[in-house]
TITORVEX-345443 format. One record per residue: residue number from 1; x, y, z of N, C-alpha, C, O in turn; chain; residue in one letter. Coordinates in nm, 3 decimals, m for minus. Atoms other than C-alpha are relative to their C-alpha. Layout:
N
+------+---------+---------+---------+---------+---------+---------+---------+---------+---------+---------+---------+---------+-------+------+
| resi |      nu |      nv |      nw |     cau |     cav |     caw |      cu |      cv |      cw |      ou |      ov |      ow | chain | resn |
+------+---------+---------+---------+---------+---------+---------+---------+---------+---------+---------+---------+---------+-------+------+
|  NUM |       X |       Y |       Z |       X |       Y |       Z |       X |       Y |       Z |       X |       Y |       Z |     A |    A |
...
+------+---------+---------+---------+---------+---------+---------+---------+---------+---------+---------+---------+---------+-------+------+
# end
This chain:
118
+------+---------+---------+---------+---------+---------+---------+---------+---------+---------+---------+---------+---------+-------+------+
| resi |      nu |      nv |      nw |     cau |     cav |     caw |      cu |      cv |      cw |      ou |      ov |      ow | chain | resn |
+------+---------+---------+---------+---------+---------+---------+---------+---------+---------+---------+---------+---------+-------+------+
|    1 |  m0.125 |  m0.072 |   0.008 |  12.043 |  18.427 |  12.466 |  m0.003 |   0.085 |  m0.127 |  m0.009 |   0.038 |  m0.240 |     A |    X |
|    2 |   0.008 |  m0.134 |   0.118 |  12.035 |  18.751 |  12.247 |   0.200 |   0.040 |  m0.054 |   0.285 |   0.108 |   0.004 |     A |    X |
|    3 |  m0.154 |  m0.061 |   0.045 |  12.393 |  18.808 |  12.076 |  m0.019 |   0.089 |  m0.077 |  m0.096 |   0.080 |  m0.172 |     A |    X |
|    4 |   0.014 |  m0.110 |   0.088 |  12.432 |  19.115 |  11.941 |   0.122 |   0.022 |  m0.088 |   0.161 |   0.131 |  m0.129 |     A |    X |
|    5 |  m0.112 |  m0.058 |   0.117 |  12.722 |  19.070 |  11.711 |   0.002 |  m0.108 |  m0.097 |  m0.027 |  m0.220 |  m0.054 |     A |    X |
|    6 |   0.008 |   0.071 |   0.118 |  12.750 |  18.904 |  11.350 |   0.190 |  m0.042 |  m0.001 |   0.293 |   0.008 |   0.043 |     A |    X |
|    7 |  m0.178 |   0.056 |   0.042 |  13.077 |  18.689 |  11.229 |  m0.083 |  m0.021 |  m0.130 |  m0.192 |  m0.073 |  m0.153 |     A |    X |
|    8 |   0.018 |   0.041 |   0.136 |  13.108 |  18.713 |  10.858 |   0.132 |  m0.044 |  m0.026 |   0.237 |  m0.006 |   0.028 |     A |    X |
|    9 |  m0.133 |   0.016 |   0.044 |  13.344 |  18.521 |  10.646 |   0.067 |   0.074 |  m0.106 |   0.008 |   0.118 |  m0.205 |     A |    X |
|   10 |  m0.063 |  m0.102 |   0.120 |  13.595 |  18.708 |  10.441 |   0.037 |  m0.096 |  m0.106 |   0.014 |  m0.214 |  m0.082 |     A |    X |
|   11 |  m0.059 |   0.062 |   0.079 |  13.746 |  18.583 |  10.134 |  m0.083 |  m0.125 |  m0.023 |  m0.018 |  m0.229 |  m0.028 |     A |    X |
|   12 |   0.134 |   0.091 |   0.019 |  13.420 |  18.360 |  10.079 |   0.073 |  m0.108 |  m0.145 |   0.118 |  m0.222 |  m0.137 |     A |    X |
|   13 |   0.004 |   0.066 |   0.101 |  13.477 |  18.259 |   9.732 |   0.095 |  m0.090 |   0.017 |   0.069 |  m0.210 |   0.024 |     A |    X |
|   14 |  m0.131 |   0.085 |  m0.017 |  13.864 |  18.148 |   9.779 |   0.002 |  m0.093 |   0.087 |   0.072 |  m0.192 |   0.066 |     A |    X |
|   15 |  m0.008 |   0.067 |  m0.125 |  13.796 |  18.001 |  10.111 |  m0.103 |  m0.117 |  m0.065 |  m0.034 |  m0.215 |  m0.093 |     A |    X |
|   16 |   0.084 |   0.136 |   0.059 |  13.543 |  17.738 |   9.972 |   0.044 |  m0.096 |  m0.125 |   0.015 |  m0.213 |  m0.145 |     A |    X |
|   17 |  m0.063 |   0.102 |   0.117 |  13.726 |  17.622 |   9.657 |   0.110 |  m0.030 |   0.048 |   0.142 |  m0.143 |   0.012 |     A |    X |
|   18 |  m0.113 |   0.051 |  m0.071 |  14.042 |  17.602 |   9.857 |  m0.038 |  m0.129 |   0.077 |   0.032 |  m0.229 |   0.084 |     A |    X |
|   19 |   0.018 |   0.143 |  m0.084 |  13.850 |  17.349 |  10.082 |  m0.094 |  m0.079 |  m0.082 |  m0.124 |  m0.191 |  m0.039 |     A |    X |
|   20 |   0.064 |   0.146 |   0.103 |  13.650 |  17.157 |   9.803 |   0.163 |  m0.059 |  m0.066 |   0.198 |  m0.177 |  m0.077 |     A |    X |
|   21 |  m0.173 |   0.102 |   0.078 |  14.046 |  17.088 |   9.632 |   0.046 |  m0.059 |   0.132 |   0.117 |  m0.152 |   0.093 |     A |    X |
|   22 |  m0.032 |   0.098 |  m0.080 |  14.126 |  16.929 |   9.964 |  m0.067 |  m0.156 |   0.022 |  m0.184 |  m0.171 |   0.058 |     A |    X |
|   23 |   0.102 |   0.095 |   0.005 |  14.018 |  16.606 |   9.962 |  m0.034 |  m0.022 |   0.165 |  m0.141 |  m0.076 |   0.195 |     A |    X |
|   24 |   0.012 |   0.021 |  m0.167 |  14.018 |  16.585 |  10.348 |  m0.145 |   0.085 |   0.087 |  m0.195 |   0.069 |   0.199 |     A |    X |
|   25 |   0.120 |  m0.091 |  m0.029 |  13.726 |  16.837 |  10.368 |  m0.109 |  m0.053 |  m0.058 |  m0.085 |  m0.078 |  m0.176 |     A |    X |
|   26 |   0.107 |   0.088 |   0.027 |  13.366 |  16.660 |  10.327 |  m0.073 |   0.075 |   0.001 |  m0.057 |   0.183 |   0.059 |     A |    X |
|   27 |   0.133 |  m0.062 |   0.061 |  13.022 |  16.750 |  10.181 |  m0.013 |   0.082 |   0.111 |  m0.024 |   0.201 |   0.081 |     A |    X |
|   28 |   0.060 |  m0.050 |  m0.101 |  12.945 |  16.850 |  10.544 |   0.077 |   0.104 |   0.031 |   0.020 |   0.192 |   0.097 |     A |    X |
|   29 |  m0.086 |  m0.061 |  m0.082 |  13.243 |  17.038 |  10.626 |  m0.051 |   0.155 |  m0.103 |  m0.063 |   0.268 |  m0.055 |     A |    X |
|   30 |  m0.009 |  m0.098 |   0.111 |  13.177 |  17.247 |  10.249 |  m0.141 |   0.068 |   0.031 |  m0.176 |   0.185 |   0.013 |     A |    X |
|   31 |   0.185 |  m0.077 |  m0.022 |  12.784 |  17.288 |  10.353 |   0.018 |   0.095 |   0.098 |  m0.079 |   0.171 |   0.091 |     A |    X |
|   32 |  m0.018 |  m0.086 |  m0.123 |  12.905 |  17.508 |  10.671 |   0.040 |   0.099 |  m0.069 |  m0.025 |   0.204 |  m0.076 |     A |    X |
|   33 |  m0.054 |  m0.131 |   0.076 |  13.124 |  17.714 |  10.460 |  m0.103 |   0.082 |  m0.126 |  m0.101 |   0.204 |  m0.146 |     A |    X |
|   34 |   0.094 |  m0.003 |   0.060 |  12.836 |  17.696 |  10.195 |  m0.083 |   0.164 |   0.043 |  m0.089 |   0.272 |  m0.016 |     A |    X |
|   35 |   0.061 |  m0.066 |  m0.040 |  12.625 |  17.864 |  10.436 |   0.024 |   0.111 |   0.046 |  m0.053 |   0.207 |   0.043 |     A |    X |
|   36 |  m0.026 |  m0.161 |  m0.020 |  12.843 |  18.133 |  10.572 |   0.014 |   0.098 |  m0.147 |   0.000 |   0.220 |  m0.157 |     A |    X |
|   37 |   0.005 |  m0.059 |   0.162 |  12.880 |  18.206 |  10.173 |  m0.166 |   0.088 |  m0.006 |  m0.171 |   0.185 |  m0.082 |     A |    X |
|   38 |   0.081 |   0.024 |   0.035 |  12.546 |  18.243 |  10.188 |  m0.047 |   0.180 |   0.074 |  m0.100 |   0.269 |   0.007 |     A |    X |
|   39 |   0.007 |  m0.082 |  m0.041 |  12.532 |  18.513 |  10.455 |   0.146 |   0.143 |  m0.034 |   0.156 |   0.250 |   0.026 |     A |    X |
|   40 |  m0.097 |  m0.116 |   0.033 |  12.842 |  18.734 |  10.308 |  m0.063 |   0.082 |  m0.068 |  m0.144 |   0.043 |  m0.151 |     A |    X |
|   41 |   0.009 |  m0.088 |   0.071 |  12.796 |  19.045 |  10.191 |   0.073 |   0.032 |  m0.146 |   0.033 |   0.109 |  m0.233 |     A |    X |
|   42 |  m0.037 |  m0.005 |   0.083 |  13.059 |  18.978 |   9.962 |  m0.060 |  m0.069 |  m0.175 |  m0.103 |  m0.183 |  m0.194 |     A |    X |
|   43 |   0.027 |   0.065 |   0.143 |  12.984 |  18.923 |   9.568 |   0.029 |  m0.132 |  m0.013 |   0.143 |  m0.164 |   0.019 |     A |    X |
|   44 |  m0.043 |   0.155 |   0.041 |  12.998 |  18.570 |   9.482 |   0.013 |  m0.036 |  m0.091 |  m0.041 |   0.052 |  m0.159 |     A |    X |
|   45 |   0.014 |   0.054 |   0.146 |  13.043 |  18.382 |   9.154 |  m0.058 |  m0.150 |   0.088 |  m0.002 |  m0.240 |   0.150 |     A |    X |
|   46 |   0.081 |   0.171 |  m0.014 |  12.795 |  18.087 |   9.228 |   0.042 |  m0.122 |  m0.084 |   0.057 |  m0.237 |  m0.042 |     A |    X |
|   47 |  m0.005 |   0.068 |   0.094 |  12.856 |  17.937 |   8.940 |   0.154 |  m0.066 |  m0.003 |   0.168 |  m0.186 |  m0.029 |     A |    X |
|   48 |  m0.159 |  m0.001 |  m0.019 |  13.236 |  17.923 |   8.973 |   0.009 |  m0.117 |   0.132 |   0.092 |  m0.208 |   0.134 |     A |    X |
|   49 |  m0.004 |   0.100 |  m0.156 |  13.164 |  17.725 |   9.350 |  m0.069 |  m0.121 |  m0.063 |  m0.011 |  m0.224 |  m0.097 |     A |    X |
|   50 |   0.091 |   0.125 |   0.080 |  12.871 |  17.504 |   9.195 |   0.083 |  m0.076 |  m0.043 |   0.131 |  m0.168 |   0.024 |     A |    X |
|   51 |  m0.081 |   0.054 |   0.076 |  13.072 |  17.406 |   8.932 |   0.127 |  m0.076 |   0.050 |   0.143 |  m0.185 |  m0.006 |     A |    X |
|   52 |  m0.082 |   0.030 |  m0.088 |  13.363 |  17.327 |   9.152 |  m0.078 |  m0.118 |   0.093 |  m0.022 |  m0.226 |   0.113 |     A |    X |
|   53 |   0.042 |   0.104 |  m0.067 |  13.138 |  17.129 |   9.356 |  m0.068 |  m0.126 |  m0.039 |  m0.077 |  m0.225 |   0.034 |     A |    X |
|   54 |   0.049 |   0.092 |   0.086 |  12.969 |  16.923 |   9.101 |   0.150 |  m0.069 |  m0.064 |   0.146 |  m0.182 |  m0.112 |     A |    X |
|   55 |  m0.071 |   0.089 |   0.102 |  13.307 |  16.835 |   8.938 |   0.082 |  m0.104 |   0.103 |   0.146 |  m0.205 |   0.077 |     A |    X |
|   56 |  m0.091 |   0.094 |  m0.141 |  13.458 |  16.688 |   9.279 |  m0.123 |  m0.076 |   0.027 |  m0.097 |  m0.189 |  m0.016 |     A |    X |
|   57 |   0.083 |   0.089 |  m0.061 |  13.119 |  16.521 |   9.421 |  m0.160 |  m0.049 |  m0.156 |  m0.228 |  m0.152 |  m0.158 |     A |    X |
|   58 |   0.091 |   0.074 |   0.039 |  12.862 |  16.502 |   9.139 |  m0.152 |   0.109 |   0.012 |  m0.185 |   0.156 |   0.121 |     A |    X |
|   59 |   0.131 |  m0.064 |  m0.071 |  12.506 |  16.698 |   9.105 |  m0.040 |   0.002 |   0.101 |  m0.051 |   0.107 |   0.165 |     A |    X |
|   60 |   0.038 |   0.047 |  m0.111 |  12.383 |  16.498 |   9.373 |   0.102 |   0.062 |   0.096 |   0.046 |   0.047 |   0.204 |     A |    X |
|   61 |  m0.093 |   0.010 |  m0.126 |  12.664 |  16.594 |   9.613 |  m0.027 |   0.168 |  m0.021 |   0.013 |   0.212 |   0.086 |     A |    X |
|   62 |  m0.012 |  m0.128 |   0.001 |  12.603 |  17.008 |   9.512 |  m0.173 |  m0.026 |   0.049 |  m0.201 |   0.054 |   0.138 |     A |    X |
|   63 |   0.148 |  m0.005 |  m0.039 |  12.195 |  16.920 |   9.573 |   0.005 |  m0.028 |   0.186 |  m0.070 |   0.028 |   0.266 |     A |    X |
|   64 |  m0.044 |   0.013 |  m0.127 |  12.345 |  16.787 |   9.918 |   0.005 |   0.096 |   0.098 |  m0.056 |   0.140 |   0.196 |     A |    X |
|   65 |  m0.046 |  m0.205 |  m0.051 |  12.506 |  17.104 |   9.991 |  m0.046 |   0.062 |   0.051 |  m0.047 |   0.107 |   0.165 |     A |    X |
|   66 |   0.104 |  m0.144 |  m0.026 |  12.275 |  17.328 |   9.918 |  m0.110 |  m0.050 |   0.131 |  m0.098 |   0.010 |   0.238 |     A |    X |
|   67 |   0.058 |   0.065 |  m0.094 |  12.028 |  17.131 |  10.136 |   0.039 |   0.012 |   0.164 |  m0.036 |   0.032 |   0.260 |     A |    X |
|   68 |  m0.040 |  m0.021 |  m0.142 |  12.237 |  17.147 |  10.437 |   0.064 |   0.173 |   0.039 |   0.077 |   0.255 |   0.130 |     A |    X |
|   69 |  m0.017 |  m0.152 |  m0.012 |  12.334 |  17.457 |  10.394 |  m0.092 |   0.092 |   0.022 |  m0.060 |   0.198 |   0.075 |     A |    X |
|   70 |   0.127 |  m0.077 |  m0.019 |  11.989 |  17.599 |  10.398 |  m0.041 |  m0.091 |   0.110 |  m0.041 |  m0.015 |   0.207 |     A |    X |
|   71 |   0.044 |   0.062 |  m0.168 |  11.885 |  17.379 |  10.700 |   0.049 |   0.103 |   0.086 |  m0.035 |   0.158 |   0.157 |     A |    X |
|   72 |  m0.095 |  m0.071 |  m0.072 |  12.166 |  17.595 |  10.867 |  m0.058 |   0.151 |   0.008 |  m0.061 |   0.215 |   0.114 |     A |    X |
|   73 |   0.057 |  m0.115 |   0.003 |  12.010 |  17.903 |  10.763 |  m0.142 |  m0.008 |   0.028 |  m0.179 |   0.071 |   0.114 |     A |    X |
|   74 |   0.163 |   0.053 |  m0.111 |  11.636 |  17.783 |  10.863 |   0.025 |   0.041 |   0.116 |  m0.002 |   0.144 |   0.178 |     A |    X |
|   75 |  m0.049 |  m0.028 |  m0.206 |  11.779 |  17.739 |  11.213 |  m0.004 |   0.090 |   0.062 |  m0.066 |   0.112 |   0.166 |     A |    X |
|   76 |  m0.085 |  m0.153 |  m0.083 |  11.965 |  18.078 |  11.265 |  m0.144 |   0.120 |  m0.033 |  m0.166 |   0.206 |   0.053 |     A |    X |
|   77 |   0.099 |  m0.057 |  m0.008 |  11.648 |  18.250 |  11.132 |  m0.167 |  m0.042 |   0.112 |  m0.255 |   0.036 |   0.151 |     A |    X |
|   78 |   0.098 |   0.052 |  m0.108 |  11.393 |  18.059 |  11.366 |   0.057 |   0.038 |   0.102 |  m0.022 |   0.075 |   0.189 |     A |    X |
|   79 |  m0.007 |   0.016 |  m0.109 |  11.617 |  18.090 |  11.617 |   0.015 |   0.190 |   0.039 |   0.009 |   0.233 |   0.154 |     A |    X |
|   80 |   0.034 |  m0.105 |  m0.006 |  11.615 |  18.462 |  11.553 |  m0.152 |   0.091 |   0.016 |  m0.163 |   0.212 |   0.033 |     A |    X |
|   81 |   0.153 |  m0.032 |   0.035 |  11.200 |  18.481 |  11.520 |   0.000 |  m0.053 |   0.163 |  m0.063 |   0.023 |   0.236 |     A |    X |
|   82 |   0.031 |   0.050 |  m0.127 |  11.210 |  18.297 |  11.855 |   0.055 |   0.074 |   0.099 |  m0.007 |   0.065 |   0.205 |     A |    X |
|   83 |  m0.071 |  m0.097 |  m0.097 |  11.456 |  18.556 |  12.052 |  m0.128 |   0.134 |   0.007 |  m0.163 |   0.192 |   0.110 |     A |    X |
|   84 |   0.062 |  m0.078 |   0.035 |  11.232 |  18.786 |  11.934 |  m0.122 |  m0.007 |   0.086 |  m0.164 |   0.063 |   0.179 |     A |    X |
|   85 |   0.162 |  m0.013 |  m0.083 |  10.896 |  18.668 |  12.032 |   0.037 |   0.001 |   0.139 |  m0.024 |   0.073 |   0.218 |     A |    X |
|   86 |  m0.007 |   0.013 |  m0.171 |  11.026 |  18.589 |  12.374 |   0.068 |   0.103 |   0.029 |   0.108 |   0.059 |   0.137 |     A |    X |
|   87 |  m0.012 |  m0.137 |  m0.057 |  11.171 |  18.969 |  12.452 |  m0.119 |   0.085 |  m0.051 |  m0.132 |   0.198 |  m0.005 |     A |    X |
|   88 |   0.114 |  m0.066 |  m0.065 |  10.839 |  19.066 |  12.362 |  m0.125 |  m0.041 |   0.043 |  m0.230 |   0.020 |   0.026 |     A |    X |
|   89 |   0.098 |   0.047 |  m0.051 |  10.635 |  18.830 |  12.535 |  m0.047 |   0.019 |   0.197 |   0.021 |   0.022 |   0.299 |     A |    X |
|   90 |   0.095 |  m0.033 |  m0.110 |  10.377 |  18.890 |  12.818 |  m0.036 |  m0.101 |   0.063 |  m0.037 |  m0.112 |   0.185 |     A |    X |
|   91 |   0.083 |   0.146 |  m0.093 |  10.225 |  18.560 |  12.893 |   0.109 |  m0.109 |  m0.002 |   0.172 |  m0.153 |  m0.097 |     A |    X |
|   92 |  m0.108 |   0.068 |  m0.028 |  10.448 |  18.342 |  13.089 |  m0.030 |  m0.129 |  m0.074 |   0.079 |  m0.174 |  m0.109 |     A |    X |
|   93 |   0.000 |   0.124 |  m0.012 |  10.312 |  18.002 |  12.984 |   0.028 |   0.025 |  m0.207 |   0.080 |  m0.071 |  m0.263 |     A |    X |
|   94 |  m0.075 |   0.011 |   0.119 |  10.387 |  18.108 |  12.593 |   0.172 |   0.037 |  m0.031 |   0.241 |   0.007 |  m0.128 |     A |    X |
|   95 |  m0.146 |   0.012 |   0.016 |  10.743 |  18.214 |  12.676 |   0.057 |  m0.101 |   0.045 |   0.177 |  m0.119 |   0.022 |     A |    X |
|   96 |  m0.118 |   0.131 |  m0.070 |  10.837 |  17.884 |  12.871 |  m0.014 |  m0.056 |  m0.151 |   0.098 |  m0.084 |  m0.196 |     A |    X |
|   97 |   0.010 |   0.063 |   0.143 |  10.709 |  17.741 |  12.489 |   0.118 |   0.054 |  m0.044 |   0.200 |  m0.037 |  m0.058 |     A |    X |
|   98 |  m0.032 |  m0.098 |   0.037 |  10.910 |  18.020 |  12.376 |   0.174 |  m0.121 |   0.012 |   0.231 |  m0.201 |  m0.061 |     A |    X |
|   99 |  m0.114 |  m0.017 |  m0.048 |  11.215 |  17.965 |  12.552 |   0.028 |  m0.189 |  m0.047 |   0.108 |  m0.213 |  m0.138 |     A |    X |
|  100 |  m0.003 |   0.164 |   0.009 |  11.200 |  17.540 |  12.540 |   0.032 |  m0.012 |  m0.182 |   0.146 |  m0.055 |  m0.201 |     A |    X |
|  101 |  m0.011 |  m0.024 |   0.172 |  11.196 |  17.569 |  12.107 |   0.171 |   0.071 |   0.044 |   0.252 |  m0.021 |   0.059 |     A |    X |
|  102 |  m0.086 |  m0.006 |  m0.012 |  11.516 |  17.790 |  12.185 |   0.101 |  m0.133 |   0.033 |   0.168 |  m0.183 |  m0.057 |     A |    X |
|  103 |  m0.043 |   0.027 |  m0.070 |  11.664 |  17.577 |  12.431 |   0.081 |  m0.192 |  m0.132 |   0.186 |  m0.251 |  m0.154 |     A |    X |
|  104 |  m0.033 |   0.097 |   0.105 |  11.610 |  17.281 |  12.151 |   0.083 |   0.023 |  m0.094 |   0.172 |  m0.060 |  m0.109 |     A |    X |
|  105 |  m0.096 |  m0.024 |   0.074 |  11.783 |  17.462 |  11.879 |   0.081 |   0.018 |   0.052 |   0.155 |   0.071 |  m0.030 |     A |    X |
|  106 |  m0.154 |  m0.035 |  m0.109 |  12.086 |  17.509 |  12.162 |   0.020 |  m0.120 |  m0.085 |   0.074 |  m0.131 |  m0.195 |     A |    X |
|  107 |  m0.073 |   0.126 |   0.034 |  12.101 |  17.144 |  12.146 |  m0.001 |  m0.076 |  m0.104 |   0.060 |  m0.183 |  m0.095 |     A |    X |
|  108 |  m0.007 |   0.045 |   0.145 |  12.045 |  17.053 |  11.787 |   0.110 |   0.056 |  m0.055 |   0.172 |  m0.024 |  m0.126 |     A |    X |
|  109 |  m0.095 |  m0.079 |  m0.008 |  12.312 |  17.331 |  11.748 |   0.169 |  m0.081 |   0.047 |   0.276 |  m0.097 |  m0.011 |     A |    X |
|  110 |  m0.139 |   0.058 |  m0.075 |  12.569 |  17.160 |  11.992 |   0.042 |  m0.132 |  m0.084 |   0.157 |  m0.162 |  m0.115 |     A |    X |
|  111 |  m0.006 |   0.157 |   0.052 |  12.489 |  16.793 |  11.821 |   0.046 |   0.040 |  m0.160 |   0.116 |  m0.045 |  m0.215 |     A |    X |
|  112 |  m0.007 |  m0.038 |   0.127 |  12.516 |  16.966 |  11.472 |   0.192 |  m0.010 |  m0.023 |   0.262 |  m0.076 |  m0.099 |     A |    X |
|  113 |  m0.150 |   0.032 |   0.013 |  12.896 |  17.057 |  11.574 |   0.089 |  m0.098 |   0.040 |   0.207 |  m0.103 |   0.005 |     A |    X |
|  114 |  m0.033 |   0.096 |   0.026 |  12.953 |  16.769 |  11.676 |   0.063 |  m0.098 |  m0.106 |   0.180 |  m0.126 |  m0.134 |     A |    X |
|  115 |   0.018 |   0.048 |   0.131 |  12.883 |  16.584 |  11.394 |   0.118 |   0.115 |  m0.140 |   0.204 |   0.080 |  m0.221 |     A |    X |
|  116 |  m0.122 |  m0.095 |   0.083 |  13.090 |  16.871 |  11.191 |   0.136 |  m0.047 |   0.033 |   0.204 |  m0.091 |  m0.059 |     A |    X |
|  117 |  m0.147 |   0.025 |   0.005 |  13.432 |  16.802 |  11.367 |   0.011 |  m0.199 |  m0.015 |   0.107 |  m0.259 |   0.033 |     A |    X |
|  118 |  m0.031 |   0.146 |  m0.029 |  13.378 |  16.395 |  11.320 |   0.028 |  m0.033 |  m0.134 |   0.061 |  m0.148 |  m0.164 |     A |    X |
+------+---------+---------+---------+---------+---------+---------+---------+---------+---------+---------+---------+---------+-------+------+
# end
């Protein structure tokens, strides 16, 4: 599945320290937002979020973060290298490979949000 349109988040910076001062919002919930931070075009103050996130969870809990937050971005780039090879592949028995690697990040994807709204 090829999507041809981007979702960015606005208001990046505010939107992530607003949900680290909630206490109801968890490492996992902040690593999602993390990661769309990650893809904004907007300017960031890193240091300003970091900091914010170390003083609520702890080094360890900003090393967390970042960690899942870049998993997230791994993904969406593999799963972009993999759309790829398979609209320009020729030999069927490397696009069923092709397509099966997709088909996995679907469902690592689905289990991921899962795990997000729990």
């Amino acid at each position: 599945m090829n999507d041809n349109f981007t979702i960015e988040l606005l208001c990046c910076e505010s939107t992530i320290l607003n949900e680290i001062r909630h206490k109801e919002c968890k490492r996992k919930h902040i690593a999602l937002t993390y990661y769309f931070c990650m893809k904004s075009s907007e300017d960031i103050d890193w240091g300003v979020i970091n900091r914010a996130i170390i003083e609520r969870w702890s080094f360890s809990g900003l090393e967390y973060i970042k960690t899942e937050a870049y998993k997230w971005y791994k993904k969406k780039i593999r799963q972009h290298e993999l759309e790829a090879l398979l609209n320009n592949c020729v030999d069927d028995d490397e696009a069923i490979l092709y397509q099966r690697e997709l088909e996995g990040l679907e469902e690592a994807k689905d289990e991921s949000k899962n795990n997000i709204t729990h």
